[in-house]
C-alpha positions in Angstrom: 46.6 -49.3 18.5 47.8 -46.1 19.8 47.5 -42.7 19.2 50.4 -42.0 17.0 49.1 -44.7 14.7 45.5 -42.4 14.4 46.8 -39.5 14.2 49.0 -40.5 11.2 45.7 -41.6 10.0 43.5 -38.3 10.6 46.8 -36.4 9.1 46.6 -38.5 5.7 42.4 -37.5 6.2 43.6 -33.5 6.3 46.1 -34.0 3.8 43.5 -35.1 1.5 41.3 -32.7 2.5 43.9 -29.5 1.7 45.2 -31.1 -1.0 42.1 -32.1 -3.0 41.7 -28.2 -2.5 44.9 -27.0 -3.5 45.4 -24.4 -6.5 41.3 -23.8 -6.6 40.2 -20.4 -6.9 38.0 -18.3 -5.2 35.1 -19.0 -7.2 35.2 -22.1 -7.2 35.5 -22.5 -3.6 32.6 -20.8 -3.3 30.2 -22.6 -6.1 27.9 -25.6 -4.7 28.2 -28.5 -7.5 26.2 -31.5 -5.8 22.4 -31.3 -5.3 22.4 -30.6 -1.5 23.9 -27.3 -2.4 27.4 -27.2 -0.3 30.2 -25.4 -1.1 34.1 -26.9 -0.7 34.8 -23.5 1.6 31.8 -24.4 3.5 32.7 -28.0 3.8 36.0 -27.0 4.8 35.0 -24.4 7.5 32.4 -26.9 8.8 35.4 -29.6 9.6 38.0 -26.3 10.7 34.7 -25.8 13.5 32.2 -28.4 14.0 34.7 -31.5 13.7 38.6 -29.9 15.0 37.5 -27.5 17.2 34.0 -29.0 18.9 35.3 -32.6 19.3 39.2 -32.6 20.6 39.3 -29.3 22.3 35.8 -29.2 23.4 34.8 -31.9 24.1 37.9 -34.0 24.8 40.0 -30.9 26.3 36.9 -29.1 27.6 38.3 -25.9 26.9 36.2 -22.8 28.1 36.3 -21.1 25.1 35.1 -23.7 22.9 32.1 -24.3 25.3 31.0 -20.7 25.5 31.6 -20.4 21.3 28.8 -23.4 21.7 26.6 -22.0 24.3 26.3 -18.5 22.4 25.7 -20.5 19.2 28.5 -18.7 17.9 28.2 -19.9 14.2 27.0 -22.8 12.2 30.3 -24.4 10.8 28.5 -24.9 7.1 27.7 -21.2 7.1 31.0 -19.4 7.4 31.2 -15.3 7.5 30.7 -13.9 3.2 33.4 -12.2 3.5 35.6 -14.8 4.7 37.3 -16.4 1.9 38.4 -19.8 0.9 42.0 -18.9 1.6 41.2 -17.6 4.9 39.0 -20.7 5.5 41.9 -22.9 4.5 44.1 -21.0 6.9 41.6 -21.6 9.7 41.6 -25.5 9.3 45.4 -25.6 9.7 45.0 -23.4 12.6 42.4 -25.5 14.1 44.3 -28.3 13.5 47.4 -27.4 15.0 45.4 -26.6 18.5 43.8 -30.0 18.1 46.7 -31.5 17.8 48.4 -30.0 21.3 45.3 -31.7 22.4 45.4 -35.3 20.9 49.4 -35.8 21.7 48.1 -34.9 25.4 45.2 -37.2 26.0 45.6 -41.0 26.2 43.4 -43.1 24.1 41.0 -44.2 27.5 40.5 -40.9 28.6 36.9 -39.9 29.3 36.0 -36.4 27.5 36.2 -34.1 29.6 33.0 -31.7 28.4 29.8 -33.5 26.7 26.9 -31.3 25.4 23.6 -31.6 26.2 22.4 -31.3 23.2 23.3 -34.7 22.2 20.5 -36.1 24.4 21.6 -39.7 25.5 24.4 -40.1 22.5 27.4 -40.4 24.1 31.3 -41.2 23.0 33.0 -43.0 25.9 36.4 -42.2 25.2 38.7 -40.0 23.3 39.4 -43.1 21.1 35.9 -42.8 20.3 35.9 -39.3 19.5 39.3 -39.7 17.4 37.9 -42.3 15.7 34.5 -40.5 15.0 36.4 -37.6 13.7 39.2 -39.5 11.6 35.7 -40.9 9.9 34.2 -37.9 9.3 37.4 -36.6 7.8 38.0 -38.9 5.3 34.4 -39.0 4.3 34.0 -35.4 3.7 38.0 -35.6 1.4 35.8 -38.0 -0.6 32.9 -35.4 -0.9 35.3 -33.0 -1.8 37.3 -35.4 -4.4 33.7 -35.3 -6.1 32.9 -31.8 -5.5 36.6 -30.7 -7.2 36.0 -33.2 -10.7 33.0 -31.2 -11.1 34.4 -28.0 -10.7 37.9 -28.4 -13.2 38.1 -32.2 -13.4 41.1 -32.6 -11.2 41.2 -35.6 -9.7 43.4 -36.2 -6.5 44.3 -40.2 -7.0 43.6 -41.7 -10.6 44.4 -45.2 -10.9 45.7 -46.7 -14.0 
């Protein structure tokens, strides 16, 4: 397996992710349908931050600015900024993901992470395979949460079989 192979992966992931998304208005973005209360911008911020920005160019790039935007507990990445809006939010996550992507066509699969916070206690990725695998996981399950969250909402559905 090499990285090329994930990445194609994780794109489908985002793909899914903006796509499932795609043609929903503000309100909507904003308006929690499952019980734990979550909102598709929020869910989307939450993987622009805490999954594109912490893991491959904090953590595997160890970029300064990423490590201080942690260290000043700059934001919670399922709380985004009210005025912010689901366009904006959208917008971000490409963003995010086109710095991440600088980073993962850089590293080689082996490569140690360069940064690991201590907040993680003794939980510990040894490689950036690791991490791209963690976050290809976390992508995809979080399209599927928001393939349920958008039939709620209009009763779009992004693959309908038969």
């Amino acid at each position: 397996m090499d990285v090329a192979i994930l990445l194609d992966h994780l794109n489908g992931a985002r793909r899914h992710v903006l796509g499932i998304l795609d043609g929903l208005d503000e309100e909507a973005m904003r308006r929690p349908v499952l019980p734990s209360g979550w909102s598709c911008r929020q869910l989307v911020h939450h993987l622009a931050l805490d999954d594109e920005r912490f893991w491959f160019q904090g953590v595997v790039a160890g970029r300064q600015a990423v490590k201080d935007w942690v260290a000043e507990d700059a934001g919670d990445g399922w709380n985004p900024p009210a005025d912010l809006t689901g366009e904006e939010i959208l917008a971000l996550y490409r963003a995010e993901i086109t710095r991440s992507d600088e980073v993962i066509l850089a590293t080689a699969l082996d490569a140690k992470p360069a940064w690991w916070p201590d907040f993680f206690g003794t939980w510990r990725l040894d490689d950036f395979g690791e991490v791209l695998l963690h976050v290809l996981t976390e992508t995809a399950t979080h399209a599927g949460h928001l393939d349920a969250a958008r039939e709620l909402l209009d009763g779009r559905q992004w693959m309908v079989v038969g």
